[in-house]
Backbone atoms as SQL, in Angstrom:
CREATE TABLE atoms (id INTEGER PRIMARY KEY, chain TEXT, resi INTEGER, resn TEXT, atom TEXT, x REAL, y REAL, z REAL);
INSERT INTO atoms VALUES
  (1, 'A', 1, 'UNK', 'N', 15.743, -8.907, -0.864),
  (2, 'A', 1, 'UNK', 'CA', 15.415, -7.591, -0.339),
  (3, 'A', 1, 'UNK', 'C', 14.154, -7.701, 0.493),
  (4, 'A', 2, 'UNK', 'N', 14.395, -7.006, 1.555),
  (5, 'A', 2, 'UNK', 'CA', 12.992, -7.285, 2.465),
  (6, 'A', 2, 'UNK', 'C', 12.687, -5.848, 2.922),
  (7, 'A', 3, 'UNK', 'N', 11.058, -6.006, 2.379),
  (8, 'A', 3, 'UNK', 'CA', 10.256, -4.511, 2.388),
  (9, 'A', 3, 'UNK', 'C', 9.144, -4.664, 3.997),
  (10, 'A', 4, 'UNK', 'N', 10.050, -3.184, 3.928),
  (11, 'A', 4, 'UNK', 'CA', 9.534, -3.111, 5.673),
  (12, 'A', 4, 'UNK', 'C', 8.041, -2.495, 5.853),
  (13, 'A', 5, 'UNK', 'N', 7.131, -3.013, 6.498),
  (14, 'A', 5, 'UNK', 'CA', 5.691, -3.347, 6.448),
  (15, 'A', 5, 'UNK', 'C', 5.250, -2.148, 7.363),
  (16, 'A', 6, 'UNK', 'N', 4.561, -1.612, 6.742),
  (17, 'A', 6, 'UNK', 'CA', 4.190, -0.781, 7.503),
  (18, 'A', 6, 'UNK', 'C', 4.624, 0.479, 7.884),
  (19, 'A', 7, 'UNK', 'N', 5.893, 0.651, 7.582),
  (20, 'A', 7, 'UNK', 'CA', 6.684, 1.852, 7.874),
  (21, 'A', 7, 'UNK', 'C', 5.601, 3.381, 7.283),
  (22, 'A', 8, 'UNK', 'N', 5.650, 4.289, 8.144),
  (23, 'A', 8, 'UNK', 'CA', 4.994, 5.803, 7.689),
  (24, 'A', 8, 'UNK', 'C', 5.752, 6.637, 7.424),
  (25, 'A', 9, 'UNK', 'N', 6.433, 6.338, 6.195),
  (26, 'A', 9, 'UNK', 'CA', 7.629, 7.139, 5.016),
  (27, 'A', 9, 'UNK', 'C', 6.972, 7.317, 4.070),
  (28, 'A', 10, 'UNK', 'N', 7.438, 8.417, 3.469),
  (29, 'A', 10, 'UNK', 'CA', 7.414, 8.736, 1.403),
  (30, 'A', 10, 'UNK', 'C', 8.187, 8.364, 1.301),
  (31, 'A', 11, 'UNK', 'N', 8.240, 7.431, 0.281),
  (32, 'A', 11, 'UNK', 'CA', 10.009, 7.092, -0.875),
  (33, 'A', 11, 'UNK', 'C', 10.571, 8.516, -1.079),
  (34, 'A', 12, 'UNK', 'N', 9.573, 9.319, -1.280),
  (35, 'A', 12, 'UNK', 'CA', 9.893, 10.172, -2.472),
  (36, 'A', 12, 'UNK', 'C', 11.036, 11.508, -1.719),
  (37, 'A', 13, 'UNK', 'N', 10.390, 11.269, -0.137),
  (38, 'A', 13, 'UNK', 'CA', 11.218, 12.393, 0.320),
  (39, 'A', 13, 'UNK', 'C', 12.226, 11.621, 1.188),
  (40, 'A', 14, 'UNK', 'N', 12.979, 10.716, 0.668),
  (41, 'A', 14, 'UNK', 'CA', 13.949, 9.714, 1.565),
  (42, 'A', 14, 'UNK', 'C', 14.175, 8.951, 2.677),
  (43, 'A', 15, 'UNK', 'N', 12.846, 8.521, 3.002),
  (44, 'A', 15, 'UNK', 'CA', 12.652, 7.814, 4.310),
  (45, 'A', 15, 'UNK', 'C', 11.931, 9.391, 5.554),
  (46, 'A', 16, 'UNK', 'N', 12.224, 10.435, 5.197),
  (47, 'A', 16, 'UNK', 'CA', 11.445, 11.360, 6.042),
  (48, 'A', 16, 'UNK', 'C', 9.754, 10.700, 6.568),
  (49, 'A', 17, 'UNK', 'N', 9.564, 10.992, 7.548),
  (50, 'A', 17, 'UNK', 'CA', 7.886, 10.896, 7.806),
  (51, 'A', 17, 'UNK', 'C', 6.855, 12.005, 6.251),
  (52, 'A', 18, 'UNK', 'N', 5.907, 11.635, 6.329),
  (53, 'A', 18, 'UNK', 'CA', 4.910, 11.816, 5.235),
  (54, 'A', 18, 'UNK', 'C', 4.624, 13.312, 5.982),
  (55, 'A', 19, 'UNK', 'N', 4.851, 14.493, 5.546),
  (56, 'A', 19, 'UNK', 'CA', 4.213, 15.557, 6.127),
  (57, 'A', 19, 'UNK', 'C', 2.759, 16.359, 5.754),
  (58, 'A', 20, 'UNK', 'N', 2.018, 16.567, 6.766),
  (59, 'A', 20, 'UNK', 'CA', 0.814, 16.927, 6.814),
  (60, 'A', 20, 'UNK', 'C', -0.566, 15.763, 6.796),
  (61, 'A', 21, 'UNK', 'N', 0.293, 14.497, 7.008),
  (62, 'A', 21, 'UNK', 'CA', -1.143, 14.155, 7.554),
  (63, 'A', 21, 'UNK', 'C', -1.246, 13.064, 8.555),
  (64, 'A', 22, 'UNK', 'N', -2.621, 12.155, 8.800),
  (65, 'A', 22, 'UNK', 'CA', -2.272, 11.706, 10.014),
  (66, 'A', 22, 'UNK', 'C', -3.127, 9.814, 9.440),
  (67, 'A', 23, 'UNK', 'N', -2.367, 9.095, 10.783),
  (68, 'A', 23, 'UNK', 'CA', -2.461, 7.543, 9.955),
  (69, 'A', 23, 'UNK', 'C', -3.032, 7.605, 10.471),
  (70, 'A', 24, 'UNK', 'N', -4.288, 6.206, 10.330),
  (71, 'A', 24, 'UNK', 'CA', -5.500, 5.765, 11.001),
  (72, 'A', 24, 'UNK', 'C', -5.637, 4.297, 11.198),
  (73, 'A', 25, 'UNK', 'N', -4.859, 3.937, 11.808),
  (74, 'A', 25, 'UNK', 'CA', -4.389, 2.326, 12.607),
  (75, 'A', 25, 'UNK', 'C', -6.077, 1.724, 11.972),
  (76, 'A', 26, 'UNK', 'N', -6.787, 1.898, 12.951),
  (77, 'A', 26, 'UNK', 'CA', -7.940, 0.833, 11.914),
  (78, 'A', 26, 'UNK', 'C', -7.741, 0.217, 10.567),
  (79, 'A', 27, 'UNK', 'N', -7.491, 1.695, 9.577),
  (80, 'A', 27, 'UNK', 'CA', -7.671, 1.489, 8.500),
  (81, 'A', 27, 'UNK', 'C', -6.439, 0.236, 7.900),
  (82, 'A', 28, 'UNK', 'N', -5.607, 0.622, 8.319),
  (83, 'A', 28, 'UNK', 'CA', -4.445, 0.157, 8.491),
  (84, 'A', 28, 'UNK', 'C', -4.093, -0.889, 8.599),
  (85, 'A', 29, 'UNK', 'N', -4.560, -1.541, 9.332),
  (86, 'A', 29, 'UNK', 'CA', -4.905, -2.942, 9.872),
  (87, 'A', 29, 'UNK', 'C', -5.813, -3.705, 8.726),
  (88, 'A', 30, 'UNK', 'N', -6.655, -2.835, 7.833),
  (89, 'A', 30, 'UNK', 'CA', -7.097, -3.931, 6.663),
  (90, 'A', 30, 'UNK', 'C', -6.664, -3.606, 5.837),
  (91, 'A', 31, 'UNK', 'N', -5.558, -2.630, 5.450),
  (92, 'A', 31, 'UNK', 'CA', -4.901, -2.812, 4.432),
  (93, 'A', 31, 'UNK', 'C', -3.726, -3.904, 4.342),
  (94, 'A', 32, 'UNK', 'N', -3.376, -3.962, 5.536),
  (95, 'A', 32, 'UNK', 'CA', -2.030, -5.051, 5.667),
  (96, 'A', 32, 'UNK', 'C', -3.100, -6.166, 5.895),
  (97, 'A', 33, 'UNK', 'N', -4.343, -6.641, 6.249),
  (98, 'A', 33, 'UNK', 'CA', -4.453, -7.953, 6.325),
  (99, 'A', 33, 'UNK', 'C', -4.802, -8.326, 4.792),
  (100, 'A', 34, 'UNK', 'N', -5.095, -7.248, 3.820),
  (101, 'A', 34, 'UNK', 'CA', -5.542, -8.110, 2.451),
  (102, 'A', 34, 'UNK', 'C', -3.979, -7.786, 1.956),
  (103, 'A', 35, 'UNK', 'N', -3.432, -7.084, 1.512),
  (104, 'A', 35, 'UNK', 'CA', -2.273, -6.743, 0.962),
  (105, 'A', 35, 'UNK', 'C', -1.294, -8.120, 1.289),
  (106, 'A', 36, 'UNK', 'N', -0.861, -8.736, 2.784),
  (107, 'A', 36, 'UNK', 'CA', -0.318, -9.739, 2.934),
  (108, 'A', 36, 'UNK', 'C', -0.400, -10.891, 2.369),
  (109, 'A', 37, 'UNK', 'N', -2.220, -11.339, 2.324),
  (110, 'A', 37, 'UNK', 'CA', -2.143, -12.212, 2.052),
  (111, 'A', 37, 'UNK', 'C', -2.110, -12.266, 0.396),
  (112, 'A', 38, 'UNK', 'N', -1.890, -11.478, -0.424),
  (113, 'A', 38, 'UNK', 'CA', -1.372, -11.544, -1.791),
  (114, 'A', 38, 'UNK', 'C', 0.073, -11.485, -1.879),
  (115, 'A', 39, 'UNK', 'N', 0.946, -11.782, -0.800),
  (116, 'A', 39, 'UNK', 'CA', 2.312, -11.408, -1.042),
  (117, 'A', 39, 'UNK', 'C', 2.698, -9.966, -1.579),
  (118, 'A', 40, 'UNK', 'N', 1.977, -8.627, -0.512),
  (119, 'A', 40, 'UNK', 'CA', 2.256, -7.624, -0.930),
  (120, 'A', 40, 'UNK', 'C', 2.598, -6.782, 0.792),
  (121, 'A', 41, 'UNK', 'N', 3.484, -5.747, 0.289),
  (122, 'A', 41, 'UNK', 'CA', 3.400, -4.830, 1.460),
  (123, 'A', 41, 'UNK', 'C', 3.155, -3.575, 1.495),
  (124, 'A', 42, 'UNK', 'N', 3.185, -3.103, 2.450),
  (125, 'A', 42, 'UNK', 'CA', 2.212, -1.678, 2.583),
  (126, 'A', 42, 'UNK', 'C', 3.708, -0.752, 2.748),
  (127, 'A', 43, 'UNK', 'N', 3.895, 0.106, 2.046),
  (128, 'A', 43, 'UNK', 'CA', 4.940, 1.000, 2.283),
  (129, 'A', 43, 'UNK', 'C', 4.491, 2.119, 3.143),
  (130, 'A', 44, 'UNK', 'N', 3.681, 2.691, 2.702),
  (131, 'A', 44, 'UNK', 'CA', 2.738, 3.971, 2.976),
  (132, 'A', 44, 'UNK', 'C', 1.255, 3.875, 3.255),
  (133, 'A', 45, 'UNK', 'N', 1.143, 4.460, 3.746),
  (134, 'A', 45, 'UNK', 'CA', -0.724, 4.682, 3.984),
  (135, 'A', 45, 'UNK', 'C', -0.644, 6.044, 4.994),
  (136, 'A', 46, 'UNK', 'N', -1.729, 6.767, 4.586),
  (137, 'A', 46, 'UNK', 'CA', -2.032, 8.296, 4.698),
  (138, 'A', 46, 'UNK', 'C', -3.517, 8.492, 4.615),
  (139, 'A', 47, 'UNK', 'N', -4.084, 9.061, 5.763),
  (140, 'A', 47, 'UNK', 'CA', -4.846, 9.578, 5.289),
  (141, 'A', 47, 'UNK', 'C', -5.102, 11.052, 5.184),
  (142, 'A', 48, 'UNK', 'N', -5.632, 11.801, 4.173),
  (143, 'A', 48, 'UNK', 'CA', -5.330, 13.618, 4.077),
  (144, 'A', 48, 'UNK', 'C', -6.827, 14.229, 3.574),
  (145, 'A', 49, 'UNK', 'N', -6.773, 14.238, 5.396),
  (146, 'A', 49, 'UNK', 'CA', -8.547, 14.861, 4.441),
  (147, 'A', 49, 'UNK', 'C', -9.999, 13.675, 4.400),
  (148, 'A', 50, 'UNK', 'N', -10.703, 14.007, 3.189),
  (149, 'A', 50, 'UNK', 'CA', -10.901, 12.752, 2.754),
  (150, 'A', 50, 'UNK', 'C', -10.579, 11.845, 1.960),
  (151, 'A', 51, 'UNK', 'N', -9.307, 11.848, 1.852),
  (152, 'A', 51, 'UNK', 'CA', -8.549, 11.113, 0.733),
  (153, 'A', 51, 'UNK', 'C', -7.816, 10.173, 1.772),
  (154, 'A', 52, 'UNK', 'N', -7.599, 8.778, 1.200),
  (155, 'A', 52, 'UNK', 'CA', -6.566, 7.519, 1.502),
  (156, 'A', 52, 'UNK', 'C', -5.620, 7.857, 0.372),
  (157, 'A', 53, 'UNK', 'N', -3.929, 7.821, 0.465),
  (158, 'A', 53, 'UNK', 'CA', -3.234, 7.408, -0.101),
  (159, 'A', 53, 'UNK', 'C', -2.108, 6.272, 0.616),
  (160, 'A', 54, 'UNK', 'N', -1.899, 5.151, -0.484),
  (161, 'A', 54, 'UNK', 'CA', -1.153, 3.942, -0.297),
  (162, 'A', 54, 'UNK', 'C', -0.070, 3.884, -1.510),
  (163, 'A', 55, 'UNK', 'N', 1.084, 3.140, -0.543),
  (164, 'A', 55, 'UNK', 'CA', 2.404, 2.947, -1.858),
  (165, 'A', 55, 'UNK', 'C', 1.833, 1.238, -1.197),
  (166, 'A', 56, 'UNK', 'N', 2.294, 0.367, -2.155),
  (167, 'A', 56, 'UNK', 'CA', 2.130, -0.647, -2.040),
  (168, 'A', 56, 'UNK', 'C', 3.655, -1.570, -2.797),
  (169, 'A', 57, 'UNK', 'N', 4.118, -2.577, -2.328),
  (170, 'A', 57, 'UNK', 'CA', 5.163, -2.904, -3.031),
  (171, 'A', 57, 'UNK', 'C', 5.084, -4.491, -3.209),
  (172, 'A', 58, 'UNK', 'N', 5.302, -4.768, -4.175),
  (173, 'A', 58, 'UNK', 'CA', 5.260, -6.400, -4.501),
  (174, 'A', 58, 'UNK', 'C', 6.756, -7.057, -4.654),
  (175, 'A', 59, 'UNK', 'N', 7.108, -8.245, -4.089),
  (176, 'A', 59, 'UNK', 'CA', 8.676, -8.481, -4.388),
  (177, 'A', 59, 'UNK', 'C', 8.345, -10.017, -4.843),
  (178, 'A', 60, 'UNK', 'N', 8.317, -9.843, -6.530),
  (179, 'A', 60, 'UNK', 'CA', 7.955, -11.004, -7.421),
  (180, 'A', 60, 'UNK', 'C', 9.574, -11.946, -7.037),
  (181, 'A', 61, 'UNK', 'N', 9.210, -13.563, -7.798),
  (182, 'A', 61, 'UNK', 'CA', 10.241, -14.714, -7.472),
  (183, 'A', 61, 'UNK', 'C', 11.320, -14.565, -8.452),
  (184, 'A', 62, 'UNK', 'N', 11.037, -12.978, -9.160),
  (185, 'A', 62, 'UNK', 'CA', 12.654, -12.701, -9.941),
  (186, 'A', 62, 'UNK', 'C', 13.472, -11.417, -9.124),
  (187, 'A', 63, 'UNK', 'N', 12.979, -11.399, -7.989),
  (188, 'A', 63, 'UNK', 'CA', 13.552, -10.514, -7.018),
  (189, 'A', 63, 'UNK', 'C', 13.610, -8.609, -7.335),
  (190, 'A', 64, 'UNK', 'N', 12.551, -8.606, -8.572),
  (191, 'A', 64, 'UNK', 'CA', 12.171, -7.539, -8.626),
  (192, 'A', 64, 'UNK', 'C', 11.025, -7.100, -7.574),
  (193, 'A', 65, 'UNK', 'N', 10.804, -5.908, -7.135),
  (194, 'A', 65, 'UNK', 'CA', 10.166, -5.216, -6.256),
  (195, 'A', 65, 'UNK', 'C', 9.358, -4.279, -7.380),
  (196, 'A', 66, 'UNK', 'N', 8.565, -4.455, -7.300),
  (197, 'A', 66, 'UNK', 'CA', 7.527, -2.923, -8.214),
  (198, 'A', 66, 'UNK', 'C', 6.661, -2.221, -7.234),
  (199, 'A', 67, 'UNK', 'N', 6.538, -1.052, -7.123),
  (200, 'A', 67, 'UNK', 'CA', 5.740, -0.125, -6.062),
  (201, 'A', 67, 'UNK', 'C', 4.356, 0.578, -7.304),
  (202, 'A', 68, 'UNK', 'N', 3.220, 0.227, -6.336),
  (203, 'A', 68, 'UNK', 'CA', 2.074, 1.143, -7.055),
  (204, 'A', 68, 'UNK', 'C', 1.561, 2.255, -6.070),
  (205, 'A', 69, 'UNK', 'N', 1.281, 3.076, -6.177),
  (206, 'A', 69, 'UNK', 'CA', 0.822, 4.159, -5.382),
  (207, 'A', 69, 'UNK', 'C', -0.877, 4.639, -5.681),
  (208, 'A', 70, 'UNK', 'N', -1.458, 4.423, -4.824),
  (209, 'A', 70, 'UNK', 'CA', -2.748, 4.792, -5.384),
  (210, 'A', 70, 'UNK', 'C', -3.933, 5.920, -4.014),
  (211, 'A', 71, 'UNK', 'N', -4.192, 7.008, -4.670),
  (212, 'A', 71, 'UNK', 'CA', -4.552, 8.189, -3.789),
  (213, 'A', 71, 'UNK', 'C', -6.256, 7.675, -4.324),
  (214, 'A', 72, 'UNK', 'N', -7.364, 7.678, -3.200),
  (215, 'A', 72, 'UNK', 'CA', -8.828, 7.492, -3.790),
  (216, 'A', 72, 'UNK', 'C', -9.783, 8.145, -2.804),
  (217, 'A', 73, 'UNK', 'N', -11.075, 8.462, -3.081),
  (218, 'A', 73, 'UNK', 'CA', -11.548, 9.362, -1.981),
  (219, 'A', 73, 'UNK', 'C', -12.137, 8.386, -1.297),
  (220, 'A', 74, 'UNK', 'N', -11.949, 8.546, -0.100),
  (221, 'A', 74, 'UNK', 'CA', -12.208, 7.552, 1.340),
  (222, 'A', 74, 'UNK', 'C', -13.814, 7.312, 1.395),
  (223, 'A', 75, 'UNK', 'N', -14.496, 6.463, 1.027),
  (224, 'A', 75, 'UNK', 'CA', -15.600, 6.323, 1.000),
  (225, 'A', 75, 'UNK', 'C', -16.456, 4.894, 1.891),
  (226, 'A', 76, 'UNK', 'N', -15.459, 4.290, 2.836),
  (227, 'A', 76, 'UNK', 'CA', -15.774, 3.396, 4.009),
  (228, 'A', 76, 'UNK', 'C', -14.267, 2.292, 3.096),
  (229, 'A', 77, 'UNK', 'N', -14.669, 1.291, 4.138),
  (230, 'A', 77, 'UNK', 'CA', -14.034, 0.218, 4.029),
  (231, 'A', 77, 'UNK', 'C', -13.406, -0.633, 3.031),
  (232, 'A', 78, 'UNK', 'N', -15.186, -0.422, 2.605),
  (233, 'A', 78, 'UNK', 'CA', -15.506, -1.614, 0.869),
  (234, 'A', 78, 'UNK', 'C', -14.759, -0.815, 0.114),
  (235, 'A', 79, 'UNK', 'N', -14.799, 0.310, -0.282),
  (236, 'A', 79, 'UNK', 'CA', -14.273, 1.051, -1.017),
  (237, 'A', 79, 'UNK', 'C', -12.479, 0.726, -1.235),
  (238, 'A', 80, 'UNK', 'N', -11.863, 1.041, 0.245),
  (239, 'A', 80, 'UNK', 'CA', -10.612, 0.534, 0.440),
  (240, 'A', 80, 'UNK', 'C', -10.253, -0.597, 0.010),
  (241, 'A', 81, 'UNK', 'N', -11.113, -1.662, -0.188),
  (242, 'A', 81, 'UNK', 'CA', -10.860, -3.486, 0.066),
  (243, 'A', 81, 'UNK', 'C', -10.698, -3.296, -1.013),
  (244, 'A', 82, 'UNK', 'N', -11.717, -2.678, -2.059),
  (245, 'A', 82, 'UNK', 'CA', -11.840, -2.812, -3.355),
  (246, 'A', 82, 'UNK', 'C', -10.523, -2.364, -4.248),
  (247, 'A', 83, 'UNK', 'N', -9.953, -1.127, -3.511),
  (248, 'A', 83, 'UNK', 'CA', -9.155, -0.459, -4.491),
  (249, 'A', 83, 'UNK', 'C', -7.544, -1.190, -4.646),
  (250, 'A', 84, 'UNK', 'N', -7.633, -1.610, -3.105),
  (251, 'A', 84, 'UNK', 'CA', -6.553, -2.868, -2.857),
  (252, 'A', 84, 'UNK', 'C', -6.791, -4.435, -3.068),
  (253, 'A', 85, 'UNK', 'N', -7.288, -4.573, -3.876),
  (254, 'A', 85, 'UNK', 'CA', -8.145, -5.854, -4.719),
  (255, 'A', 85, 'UNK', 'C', -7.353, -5.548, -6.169),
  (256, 'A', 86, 'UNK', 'N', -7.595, -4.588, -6.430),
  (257, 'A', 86, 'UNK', 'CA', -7.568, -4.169, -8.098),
  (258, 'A', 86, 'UNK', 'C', -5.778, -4.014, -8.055),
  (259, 'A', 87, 'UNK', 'N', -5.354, -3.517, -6.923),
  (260, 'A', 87, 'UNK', 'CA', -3.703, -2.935, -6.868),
  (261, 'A', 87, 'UNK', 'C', -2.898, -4.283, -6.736),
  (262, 'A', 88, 'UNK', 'N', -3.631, -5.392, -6.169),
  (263, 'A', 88, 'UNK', 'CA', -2.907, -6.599, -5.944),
  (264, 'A', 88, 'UNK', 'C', -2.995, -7.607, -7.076),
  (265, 'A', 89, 'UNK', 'N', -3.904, -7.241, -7.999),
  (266, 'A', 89, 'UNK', 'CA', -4.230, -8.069, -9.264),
  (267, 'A', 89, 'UNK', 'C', -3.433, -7.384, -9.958),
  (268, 'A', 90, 'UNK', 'N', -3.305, -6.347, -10.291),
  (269, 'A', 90, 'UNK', 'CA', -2.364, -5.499, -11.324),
  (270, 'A', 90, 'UNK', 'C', -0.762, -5.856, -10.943),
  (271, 'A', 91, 'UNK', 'N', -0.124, -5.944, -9.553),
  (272, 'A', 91, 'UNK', 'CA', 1.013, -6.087, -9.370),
  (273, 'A', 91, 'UNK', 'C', 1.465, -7.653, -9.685),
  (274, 'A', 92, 'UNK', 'N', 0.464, -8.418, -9.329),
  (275, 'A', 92, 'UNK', 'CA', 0.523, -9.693, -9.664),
  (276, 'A', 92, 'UNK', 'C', 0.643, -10.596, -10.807),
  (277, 'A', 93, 'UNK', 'N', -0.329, -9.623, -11.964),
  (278, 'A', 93, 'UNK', 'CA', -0.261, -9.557, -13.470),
  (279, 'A', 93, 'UNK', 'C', 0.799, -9.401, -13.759),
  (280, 'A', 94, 'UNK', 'N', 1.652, -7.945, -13.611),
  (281, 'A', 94, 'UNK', 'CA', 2.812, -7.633, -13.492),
  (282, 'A', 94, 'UNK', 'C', 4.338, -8.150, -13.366),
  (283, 'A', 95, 'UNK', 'N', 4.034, -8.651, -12.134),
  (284, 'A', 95, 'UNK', 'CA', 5.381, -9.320, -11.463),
  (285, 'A', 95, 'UNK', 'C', 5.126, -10.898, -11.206),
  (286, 'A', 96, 'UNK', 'N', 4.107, -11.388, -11.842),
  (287, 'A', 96, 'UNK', 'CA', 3.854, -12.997, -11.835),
  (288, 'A', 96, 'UNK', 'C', 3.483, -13.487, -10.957),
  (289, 'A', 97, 'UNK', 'N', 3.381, -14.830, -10.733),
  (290, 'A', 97, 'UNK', 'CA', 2.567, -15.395, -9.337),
  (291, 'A', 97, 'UNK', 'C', 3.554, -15.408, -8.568),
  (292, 'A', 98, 'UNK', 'N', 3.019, -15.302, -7.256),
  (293, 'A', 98, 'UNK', 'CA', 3.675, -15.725, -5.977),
  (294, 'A', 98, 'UNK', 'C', 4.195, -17.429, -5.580);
């Protein structure tokens, strides 16, 4: 199964666009460069307000896929790196090494 990178969908509302808010390519760009290199992909990213929300999806070597979703208040960069640090250790714990 191959998870498409980057796409600006909710799962939740069936592939529809995310309504009411707007992406921010910068940000964007360092979420997919740390997320990748853990063998992870970016489903979603939003930003609403001052809030970041991310779906994130991991596709472990038993061909399970697990999605984490994590909403945090936008507080620069570090903040971001950090919260996608912690989301890529947990999925990894999770779904085993790459």
């Amino acid at each position: 199964m191959s998870l498409v990178s980057s796409s600006l969908v909710n799962p939740s509302l069936g592939g529809q666009p995310t309504p009411g808010v707007s992406v921010v390519p910068e940000y964007l760009a360092v979420v997919q460069e740390l997320v990748e290199r853990a063998g992870l992909r970016v489903l979603s990213f939003a930003q609403d307000g001052e809030h970041v929300s991310v779906v994130v999806g991991f596709h472990s070597q038993s061909e399970t896929v697990t999605f984490k979703t994590d909403r945090c208040h936008y507080r620069g960069r570090a903040t971001l790196r950090g919260r996608l640090v912690a989301i890529a250790q947990r999925l990894q714990a999770e779904g085993g090494a790459l």
